[in-house]
C-alpha positions in Angstrom: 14.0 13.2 4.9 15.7 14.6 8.4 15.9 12.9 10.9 13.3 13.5 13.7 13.8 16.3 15.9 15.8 14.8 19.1 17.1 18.1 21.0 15.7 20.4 23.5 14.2 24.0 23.5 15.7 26.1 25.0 14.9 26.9 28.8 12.7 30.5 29.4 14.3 33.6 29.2 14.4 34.7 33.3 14.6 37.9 35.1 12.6 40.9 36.9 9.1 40.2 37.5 6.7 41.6 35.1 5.6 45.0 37.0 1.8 43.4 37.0 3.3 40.7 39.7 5.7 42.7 41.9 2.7 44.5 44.1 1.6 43.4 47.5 -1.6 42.0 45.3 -2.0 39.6 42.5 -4.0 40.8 39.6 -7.0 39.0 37.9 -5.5 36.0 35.7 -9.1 36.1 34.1 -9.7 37.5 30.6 -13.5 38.5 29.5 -12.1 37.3 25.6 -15.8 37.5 24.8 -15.9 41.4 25.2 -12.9 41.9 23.0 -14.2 43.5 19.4 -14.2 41.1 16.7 -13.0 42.0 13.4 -15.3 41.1 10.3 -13.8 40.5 6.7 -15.7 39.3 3.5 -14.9 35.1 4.5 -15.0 35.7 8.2 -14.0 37.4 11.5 -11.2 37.0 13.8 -11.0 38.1 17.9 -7.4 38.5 19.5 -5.9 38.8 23.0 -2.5 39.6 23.1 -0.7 41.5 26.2 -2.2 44.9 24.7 -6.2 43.2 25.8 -4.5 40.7 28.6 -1.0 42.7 30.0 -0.6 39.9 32.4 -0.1 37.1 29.9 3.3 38.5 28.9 4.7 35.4 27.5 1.9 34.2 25.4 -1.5 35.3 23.4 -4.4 34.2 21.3 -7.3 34.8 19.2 -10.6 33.3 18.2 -10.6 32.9 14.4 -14.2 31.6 12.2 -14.0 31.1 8.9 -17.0 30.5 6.6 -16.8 28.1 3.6 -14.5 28.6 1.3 -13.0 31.4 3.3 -9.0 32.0 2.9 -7.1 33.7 5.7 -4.3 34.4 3.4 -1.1 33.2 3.3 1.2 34.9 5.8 3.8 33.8 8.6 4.1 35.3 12.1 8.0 36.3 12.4 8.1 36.5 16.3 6.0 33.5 17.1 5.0 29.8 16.6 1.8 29.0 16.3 -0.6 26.3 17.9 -4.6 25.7 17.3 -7.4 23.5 18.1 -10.2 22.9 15.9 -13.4 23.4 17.5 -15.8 23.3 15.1 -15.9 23.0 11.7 -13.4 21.6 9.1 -10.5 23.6 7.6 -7.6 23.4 5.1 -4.1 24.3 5.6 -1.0 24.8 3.2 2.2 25.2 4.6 5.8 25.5 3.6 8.9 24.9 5.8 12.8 26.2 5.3 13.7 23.4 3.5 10.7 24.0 0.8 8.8 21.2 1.5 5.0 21.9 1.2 2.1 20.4 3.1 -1.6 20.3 2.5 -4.3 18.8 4.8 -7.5 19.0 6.0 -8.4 19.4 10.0 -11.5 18.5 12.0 -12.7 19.0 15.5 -10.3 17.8 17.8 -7.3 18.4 15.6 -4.1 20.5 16.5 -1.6 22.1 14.1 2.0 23.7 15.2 3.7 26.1 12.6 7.2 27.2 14.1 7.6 30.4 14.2 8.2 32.1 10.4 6.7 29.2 8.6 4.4 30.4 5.3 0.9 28.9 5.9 -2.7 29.8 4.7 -6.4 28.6 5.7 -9.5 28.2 4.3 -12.6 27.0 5.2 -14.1 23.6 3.7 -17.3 21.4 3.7 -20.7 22.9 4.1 -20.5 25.0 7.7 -18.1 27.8 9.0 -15.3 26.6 11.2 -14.0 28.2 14.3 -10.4 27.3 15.6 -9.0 28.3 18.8 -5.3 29.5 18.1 -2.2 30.4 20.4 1.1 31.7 20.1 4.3 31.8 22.1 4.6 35.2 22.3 2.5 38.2 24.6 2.6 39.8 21.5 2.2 38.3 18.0 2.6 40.1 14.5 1.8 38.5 10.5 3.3 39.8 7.2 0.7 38.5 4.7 1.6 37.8 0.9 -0.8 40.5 -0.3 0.3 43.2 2.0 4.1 42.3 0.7 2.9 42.4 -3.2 1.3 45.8 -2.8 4.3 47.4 -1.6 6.0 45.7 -4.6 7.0 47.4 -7.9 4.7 45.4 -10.2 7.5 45.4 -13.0 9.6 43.7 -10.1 7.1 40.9 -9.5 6.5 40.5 -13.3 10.5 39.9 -12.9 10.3 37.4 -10.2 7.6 35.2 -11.5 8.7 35.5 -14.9 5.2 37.0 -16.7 3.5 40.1 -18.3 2.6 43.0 -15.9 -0.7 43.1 -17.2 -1.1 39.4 -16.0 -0.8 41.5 -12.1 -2.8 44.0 -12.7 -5.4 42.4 -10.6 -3.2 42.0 -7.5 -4.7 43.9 -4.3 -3.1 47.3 -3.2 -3.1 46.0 0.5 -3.5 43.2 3.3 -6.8 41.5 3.1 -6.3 38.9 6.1 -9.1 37.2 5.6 -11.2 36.7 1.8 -14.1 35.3 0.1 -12.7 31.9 -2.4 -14.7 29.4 -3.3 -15.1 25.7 -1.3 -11.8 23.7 -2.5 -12.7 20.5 -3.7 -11.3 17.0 -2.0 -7.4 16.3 -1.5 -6.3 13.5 -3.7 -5.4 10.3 -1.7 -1.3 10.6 -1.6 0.7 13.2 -0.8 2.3 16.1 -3.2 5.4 15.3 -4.2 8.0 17.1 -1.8 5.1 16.9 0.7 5.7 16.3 4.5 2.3 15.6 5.3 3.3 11.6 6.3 6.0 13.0 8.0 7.0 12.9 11.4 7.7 16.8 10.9 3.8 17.3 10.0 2.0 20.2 11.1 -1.2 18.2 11.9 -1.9 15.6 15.1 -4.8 14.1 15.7 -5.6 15.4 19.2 -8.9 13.6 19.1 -7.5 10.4 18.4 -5.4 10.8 21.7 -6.9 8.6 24.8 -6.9 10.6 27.7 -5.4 9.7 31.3 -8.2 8.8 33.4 -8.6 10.1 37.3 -11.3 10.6 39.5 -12.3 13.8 39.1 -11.7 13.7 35.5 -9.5 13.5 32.1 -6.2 14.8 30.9 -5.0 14.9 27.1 -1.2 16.8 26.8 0.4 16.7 23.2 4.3 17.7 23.9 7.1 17.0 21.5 6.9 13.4 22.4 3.6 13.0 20.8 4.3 15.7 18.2 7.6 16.2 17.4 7.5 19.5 15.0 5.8 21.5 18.5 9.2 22.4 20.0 7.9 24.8 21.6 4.8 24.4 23.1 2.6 21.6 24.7 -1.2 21.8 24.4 -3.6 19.9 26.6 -7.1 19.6 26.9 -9.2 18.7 30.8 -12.4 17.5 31.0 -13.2 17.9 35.1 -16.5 16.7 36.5 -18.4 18.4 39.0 -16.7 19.0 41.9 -13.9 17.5 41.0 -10.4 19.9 40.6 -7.1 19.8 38.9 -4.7 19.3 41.7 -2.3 21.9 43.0 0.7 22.2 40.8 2.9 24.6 38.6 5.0 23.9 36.0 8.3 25.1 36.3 9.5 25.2 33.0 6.5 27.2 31.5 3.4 29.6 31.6 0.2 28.5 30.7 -2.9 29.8 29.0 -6.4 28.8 28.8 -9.6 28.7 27.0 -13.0 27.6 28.9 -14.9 25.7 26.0 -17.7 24.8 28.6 -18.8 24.8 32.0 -18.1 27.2 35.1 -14.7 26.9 36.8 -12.9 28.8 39.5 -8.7 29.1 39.4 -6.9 30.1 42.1 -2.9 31.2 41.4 -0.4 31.4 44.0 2.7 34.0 43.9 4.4 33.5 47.1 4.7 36.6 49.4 1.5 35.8 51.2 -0.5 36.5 47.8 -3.0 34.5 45.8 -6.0 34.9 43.2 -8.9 33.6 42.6 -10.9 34.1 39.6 -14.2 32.3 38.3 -14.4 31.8 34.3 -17.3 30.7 32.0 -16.9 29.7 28.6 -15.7 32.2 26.3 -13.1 33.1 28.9 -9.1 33.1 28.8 -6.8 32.3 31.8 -3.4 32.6 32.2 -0.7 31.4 34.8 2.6 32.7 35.1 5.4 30.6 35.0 6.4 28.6 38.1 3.1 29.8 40.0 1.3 27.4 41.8 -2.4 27.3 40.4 -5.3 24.5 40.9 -8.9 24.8 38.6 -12.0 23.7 40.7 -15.2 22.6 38.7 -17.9 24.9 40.3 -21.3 24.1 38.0 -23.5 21.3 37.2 -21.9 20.1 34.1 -18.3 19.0 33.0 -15.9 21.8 32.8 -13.7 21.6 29.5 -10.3 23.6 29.4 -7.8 24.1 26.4 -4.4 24.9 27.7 -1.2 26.1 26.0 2.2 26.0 28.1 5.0 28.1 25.8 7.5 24.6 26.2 7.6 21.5 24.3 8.2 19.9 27.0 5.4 19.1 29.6 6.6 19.2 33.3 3.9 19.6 35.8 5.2 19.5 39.8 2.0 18.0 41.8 1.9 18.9 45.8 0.6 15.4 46.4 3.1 13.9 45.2 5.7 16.3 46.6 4.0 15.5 50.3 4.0 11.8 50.1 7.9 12.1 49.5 8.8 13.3 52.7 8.5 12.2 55.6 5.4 12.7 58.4 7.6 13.7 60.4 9.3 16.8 58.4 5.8 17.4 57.3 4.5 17.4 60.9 7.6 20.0 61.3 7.1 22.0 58.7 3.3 22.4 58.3 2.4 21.8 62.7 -0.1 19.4 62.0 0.3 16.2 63.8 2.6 13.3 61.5 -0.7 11.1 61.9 -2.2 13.0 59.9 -0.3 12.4 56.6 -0.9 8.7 56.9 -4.2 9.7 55.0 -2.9 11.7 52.3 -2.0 10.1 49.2 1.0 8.2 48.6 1.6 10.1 45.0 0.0 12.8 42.4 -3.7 12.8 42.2 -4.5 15.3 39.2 -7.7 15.3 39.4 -9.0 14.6 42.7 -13.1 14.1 42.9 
């Protein structure tokens, strides 16, 4: 087995501003993913947002997938992306295969996350008695799949007969194009050890037990994150999950080594970006909806309803840095402060003496 993974990503790729955030205005970093056409198949439907539905979230995208029992999206790998997902509902099985041929097969639940780097073979089905619905993100504004079915039907089928080392009548069945997502029967259970080969007790596994995570606990709320630390195959990306009570917020901040998207699972919530230049945005969201942040903006989520406001996010790093303006304050002096912002230094002997989060 390798040893774990003990470097670092690389840093963002920097440059122009995206022509969406040169203006004198911001534009809406709210997506209506709900209104986006879902795509049916014979085992279930899927619903994307890339940059084509969301041109402001350059740097990463997603897509609602359900699958119903026993329903296969095929195998396939994305060669321009990693991927990240969150189980919301349901239960699902994944294979997967990594450079070094190792396989892995395991079962997800609510709560779970999986990582595949970017050009790792994988397939998912649907188990137990209900369809499953997973949330799932990628580090790119645009992501592509080549699937194993589309590949075989532009195949010679005397050349896979070759390849696999049987009849060509054997192939005869093999479809003549992509089919995404298809209708299998419910797999039974996974026997109690690992495959042979398998990385699925691994520290390289594609699986972490989000759910199992405790949260940090603040006033106005929880935080989960899952970074590299936590789960060392997710080099590049960190997923996090806040549960923010009413009227509470999560604090001004940006992260300045990433951009982040979001999915509202529940509740009403209002985000307000900051780009500099005198310009900010504010945008309410409702379940169903996407948000997006560009890298380094300052952003804060307020929880505007009656009811606890739950928000997936995906930052394209593995690493999780998050720069809170509390924090920054309380490490000058009330004096510069006074200087710089021309209210009196009393003043700041209220203010916290470090990051709040999530303020109530």
């Amino acid at each position: 087995m390798p040893p774990p993974f003990t470097g670092y990503p690389p840093p963002p790729a920097f440059g122009p501003p995206s022509p969406l955030l040169a203006g004198t205005t911001l534009p809406s970093f709210r997506h209506d993913f709900g209104a986006d056409p879902v795509q049916h198949y014979d085992g279930g439907w899927v619903r994307e947002a890339t940059v084509a539905q969301f041109p402001v979230s350059d740097m990463l995208s997603g897509a609602l997938l359900e699958l119903d029992p026993g329903g296969l999206r095929e195998l396939h790998w994305h060669p321009g992306a990693a991927e990240w997902a969150y189980i919301l509902d349901g239960r699902v099985r994944i294979t997967a295969i990594d450079p070094d041929n190792r396989s892995e097969v395991v079962d997800f639940g609510p709560g779970d996350v999986w990582y595949f780097p970017r050009g790792h073979g994988h397939s998912l089905q649907g188990i137990g008695d209900k369809p499953c619905r997973f949330l799932l993100v990628f580090d790119n504004g645009w992501f592509s799949e080549f699937t194993i079915a589309d590949w075989f039907a532009t195949t010679p089928i005397e050349v896979l007969a070759k390849n696999f080392g049987v009849a060509e009548s054997a192939l005869a069945g093999i479809p003549r194009k992509e089919l995404f997502i298809t209708q299998g029967k419910v797999p039974g259970p996974l026997p109690s050890d690992p495959l042979p080969d398998s990385i699925a007790s691994s520290v390289l596994s594609h699986r972490y037990r989000f759910d199992a995570q405790q949260p940090e606990v603040f006033a106005g709320g929880t935080m989960k994150t899952v970074s590299m630390n936590e789960f060392p195959i997710s080099t590049t990306m960190t997923g996090g999950l806040l549960r923010i009570k009413p009227a509470g917020m999560r604090e001004l901040h940006w992260h300045p080594n990433a951009a982040e998207w979001q999915y509202y699972v529940r509740g009403k919530g209002r985000m307000t970006v900051f780009g500099g230049a005198g310009r900010a945005r504010t945008d309410d969201f409702a379940a169903g909806d996407v948000g997006y942040v560009p890298l380094g903006f300052g952003h804060y989520i307020e929880n505007i309803g009656d009811e606890e406001l739950e928000v997936v996010l995906v930052l394209n790093s593995g690493l999780y840095q998050s720069i809170s303006v509390t924090a920054w304050l309380a490490a000058n002096t009330p004096e510069l402060l006074a200087t710089n912002l021309k209210v009196d230094a009393s003043v700041f002997a209220g203010f916290p003496k470090g990051p709040e989060i999530m303020p109530d």
